[in-house]
matplotlib code that plots the C-alpha trace (Angstrom):
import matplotlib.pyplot as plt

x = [184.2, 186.4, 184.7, 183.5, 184.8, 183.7, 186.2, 184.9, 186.9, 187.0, 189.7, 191.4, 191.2, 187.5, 186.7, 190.0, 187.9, 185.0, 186.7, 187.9, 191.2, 194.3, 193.5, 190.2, 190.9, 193.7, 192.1, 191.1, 193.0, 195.1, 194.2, 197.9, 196.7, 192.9, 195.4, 197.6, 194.5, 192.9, 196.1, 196.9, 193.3, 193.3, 196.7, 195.1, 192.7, 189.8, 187.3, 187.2, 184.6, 185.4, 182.9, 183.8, 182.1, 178.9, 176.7, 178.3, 177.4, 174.2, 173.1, 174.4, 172.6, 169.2, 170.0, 170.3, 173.7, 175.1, 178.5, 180.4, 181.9, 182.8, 186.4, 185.6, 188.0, 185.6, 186.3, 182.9, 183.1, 181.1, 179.5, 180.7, 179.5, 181.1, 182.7, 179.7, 177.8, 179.1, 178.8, 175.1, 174.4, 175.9, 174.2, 171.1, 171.5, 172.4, 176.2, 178.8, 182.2, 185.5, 186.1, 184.4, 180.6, 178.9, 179.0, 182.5, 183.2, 181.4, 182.7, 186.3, 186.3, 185.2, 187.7, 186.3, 183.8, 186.7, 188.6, 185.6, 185.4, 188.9, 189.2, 186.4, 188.0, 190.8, 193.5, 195.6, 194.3, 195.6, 193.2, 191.1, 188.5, 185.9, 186.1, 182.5, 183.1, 185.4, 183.5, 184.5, 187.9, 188.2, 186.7, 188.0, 190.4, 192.9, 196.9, 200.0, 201.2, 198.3, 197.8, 194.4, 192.8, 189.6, 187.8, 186.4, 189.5, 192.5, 195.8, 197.1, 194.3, 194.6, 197.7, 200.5, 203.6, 201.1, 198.4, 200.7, 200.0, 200.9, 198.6, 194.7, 195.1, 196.9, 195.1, 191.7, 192.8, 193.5, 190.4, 188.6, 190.6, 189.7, 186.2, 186.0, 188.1, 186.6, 183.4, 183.6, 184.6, 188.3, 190.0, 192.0, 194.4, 197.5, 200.4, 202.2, 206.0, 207.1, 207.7, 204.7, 203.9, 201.5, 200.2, 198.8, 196.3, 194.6, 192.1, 189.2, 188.0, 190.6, 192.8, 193.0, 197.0, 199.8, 201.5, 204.2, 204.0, 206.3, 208.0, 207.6, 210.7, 210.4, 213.5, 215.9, 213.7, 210.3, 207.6, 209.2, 206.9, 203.7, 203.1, 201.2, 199.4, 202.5, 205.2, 202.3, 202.0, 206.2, 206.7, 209.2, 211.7, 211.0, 209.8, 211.6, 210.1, 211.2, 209.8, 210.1, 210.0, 211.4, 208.7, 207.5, 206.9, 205.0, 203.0, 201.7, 201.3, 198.9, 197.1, 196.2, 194.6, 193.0, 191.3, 190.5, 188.4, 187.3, 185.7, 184.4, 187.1, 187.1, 189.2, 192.3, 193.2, 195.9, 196.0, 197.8, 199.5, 201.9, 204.0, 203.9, 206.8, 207.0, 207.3, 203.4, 202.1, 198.6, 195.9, 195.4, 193.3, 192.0, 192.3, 189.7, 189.9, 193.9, 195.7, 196.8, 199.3, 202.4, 205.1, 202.8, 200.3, 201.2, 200.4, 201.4, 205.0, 204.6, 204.2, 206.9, 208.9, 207.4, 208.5, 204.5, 204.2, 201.7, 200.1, 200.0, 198.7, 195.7, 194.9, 194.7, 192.5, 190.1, 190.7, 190.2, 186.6, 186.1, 186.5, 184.1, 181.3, 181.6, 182.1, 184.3, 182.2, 185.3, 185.9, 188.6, 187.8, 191.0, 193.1, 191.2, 191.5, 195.3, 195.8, 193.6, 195.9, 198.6]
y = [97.9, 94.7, 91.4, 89.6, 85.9, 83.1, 80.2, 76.7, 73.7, 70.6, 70.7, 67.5, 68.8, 69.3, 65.7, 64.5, 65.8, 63.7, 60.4, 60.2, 58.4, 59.6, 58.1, 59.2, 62.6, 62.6, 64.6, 67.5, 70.8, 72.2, 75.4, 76.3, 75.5, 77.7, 80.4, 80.3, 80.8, 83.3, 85.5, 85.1, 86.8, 89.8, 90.4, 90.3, 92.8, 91.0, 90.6, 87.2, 84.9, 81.5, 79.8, 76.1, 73.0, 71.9, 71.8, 75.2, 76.8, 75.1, 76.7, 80.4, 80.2, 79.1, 82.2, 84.2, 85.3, 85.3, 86.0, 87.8, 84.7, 81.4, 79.6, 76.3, 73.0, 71.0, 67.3, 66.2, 63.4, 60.6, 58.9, 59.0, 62.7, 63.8, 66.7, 68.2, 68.9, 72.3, 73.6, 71.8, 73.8, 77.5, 76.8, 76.0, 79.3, 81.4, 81.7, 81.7, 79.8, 78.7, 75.1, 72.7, 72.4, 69.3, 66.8, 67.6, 67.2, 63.7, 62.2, 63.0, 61.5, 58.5, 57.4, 54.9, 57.1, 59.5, 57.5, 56.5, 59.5, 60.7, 57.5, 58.5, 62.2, 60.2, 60.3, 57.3, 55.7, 52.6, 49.5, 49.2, 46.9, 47.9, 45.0, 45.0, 41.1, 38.5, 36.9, 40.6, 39.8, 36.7, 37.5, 40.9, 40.5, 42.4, 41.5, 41.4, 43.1, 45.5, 48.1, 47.9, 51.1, 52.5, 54.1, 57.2, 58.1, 60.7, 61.8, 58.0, 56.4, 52.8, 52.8, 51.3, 48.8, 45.8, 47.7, 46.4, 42.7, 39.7, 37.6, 36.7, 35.5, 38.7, 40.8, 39.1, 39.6, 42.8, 44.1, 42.1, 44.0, 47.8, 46.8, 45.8, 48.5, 51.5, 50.1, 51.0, 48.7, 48.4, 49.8, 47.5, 49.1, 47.7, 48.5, 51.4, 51.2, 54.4, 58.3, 59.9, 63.5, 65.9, 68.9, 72.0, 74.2, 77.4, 79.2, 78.6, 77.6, 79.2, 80.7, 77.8, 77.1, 74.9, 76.1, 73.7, 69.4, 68.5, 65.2, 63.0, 60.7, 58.6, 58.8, 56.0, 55.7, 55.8, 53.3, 51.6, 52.0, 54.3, 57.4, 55.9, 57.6, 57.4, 58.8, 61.7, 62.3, 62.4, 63.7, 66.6, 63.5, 60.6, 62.4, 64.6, 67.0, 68.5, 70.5, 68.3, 70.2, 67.4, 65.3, 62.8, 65.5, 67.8, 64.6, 64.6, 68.2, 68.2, 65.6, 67.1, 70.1, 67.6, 65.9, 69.0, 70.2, 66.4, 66.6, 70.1, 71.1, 74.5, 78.2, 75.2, 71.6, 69.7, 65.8, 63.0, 61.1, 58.1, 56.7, 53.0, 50.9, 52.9, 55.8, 57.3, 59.2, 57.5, 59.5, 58.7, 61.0, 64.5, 66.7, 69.2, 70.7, 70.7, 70.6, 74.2, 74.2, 76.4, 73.9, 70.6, 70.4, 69.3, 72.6, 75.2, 73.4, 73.2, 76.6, 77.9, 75.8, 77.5, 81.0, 81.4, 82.8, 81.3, 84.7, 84.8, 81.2, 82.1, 85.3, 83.9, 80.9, 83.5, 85.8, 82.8, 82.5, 86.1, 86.2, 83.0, 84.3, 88.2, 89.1, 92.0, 95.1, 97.1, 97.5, 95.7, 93.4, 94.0, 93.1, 90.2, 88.9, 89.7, 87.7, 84.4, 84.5, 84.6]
z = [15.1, 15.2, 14.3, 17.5, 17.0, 19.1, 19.9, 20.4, 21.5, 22.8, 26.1, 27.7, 31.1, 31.1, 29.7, 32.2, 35.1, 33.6, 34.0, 30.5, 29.5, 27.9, 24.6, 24.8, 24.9, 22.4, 19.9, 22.0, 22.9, 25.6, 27.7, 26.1, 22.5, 22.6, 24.7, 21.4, 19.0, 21.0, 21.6, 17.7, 17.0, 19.3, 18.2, 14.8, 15.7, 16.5, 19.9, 21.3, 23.6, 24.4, 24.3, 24.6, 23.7, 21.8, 24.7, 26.1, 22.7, 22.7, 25.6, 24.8, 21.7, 22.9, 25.1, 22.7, 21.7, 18.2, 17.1, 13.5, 13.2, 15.4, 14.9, 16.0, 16.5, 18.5, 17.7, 19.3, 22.3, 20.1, 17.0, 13.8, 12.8, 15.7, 14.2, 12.2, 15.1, 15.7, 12.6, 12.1, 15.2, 14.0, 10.5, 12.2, 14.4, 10.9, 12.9, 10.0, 11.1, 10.1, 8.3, 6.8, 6.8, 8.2, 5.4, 5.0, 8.3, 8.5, 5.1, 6.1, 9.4, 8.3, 6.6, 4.4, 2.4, 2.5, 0.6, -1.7, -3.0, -3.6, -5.7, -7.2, -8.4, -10.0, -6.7, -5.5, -2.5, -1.2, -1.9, 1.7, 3.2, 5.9, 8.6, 10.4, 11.3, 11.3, 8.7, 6.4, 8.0, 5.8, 2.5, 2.6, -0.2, 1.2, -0.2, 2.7, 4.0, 5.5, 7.8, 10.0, 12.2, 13.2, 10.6, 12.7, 14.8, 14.7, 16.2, 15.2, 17.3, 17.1, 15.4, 16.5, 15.0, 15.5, 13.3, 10.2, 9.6, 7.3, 7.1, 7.7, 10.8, 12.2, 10.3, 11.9, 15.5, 14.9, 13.4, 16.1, 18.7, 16.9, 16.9, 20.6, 22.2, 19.2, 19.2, 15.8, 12.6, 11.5, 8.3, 6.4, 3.5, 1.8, 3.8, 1.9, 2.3, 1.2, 2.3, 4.1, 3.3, 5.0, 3.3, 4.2, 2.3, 2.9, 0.8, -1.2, -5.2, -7.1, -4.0, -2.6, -2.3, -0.6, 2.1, 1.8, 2.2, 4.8, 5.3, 8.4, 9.3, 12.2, 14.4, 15.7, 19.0, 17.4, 17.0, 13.6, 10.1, 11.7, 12.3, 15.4, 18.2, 20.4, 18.0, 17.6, 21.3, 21.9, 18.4, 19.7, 20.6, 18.3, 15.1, 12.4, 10.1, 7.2, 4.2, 1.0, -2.8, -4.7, -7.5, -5.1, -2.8, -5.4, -7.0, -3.1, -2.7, -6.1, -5.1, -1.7, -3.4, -5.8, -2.6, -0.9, -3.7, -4.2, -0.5, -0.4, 2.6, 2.9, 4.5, 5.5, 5.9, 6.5, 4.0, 4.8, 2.0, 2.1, -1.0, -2.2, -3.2, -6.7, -4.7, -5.6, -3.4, -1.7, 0.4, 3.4, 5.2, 5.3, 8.3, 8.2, 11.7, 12.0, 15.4, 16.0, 18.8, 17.5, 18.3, 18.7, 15.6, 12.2, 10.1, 12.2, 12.0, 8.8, 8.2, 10.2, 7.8, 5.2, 6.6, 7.9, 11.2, 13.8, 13.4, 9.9, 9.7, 12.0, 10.3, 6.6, 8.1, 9.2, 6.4, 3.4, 5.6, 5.6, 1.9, 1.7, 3.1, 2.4, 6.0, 5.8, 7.3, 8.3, 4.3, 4.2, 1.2, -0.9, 1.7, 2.8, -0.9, -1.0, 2.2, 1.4, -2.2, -0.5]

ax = plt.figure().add_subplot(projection="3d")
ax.plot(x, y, z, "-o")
ax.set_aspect("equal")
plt.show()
């Protein structure tokens, strides 16, 4: 019998419907993008049940139901931990599921203790502040030119060409301005004026592996200096992409896989690094539940790039979890190991 895989997911429309904004609901899927996933998987072989969000899988399992295994991309609506409440809720359930566990999930959205502890493993980060108040604002320490954000967003949230600033007082107003329309503190890091890199892994301890680290260059009509939330959202016009092999690039691409060991990511990621003047690659941030729209999302572009199909791509996530948790009851172990190598 085929594995029976669950799918939850956070959609636009449904929060849309609730009254939520555009911004708002910037992290969470498309109908087009769970379509995508779900098709990808039964080609693959496997049964599928959407299931939906937390408080839709909350409910079935208090009913219940169990699943083989749950591929889950929920973002979570709110708080800080937002993205380890799914997988708090299958592990609580004894559900096994694709991804990070919780801690993971928590430490890497907030992007301050992210980038505590990837400093600590011994991997560039740019020097950052954590802005709570304006009084933080002005003994922060920061040097100028800086680049201020949320610390618990995605998808470029709060990032636009006035989130780089050169001096105190701009660099005050803006943190003032995260924390009143996040409701959340601000992130202040020196500005890094170099190439930005993303790069995606997939696999586990040993077999965990680069797919490729692709290159984002911000076209004539983008937002100048950011890959902000706006250049994200219109990427397919303002935004070009291309795989990058050269030092610079490999330097980032090592340095991913350093940090996704360093923060316990697991089965695939996708980590952001950006170069400084010297032309060293910095992290940024780690993306443990990757957009996965074929021709939208960050990895799945990348691996196209990389000569990965979107089917491929979906079926070593699920096989490098398969092989992570021993959940291969159709025999197919060997295989499963072949794939998650690569």
């Amino acid at each position: 019998m085929p594995l029976r895989i669950g799918l939850t997911y956070d959609l636009r429309d449904d929060y849309r419907a609730m009254g939520y904004s555009e911004e708002e609901t910037a992290e969470f899927d498309s109908v087009e993008t769970v379509d995508c996933i779900d098709g990808a998987l039964r080609r693959l072989g496997y049964q599928t049940d959407r299931i939906g969000h937390v408080r839709a899988l909350a409910a079935r399992l208090v009913a219940g139901e169990t699943w083989d295994l749950v591929f889950n991309i929920c973002e979570g609506l709110s708080g800080r931990s937002r993205e380890a409440q799914v997988p708090a809720l299958l592990e609580a359930y004894g559900v096994p599921y694709v991804f990070a566990d919780p801690l993971t999930q928590a430490v890497t959205l907030d992007k301050a203790i992210a980038k505590r502890l990837v400093r600590d493993a011994g991997i560039a980060t740019p020097a950052f502040a954590l802005i709570n108040s304006d009084a933080e604002a002005d003994t922060c320490g920061i040097t100028y030119p800086a680049f201020v954000k949320p610390y618990a967003e995605g998808t470029g949230k709060g990032c636009t060409n006035a989130s780089k600033v050169g001096d105190a007082v701009a660099l005050k107003a803006m943190a003032r301005q995260i924390r009143t329309h996040f409701n959340q503190p601000a992130l202040a890091e020196a500005y890094l004026p170099g190439r930005e890199f993303t790069v995606g892994i997939i696999g586990n301890g040993a077999n965990a592996r680069i797919v490729g680290v692709m290159e984002i260059l911000l076209g004539a009509n983008a937002e100048a200096e950011v890959y902000s939330f706006e250049n994200k959202e219109y990427c397919e016009s303002r935004v070009i992409y291309v795989l990058a092999d050269d030092a610079e690039a490999k330097t980032a691409g090592a340095a991913a896989l350093a940090a996704y060991h360093a923060l316990g990511c697991r089965d695939a990621s996708r980590i952001d690094f950006r170069s400084d003047g010297a032309g060293v690659p910095h992290f940024l941030e780690a993306n443990t539940i990757a957009g996965l729209h074929p021709s939208h999302s960050d990895l799945p572009m990348l691996a196209e790039k990389a000569g990965m199909t979107y089917d491929t791509l979906i079926g070593e996530i699920v096989a490098a979890a398969r092989v992570r948790l021993g959940l291969y009851p159709d025999g197919a172990a060997a295989s499963l190991g072949q794939r998650a190598h690569g």
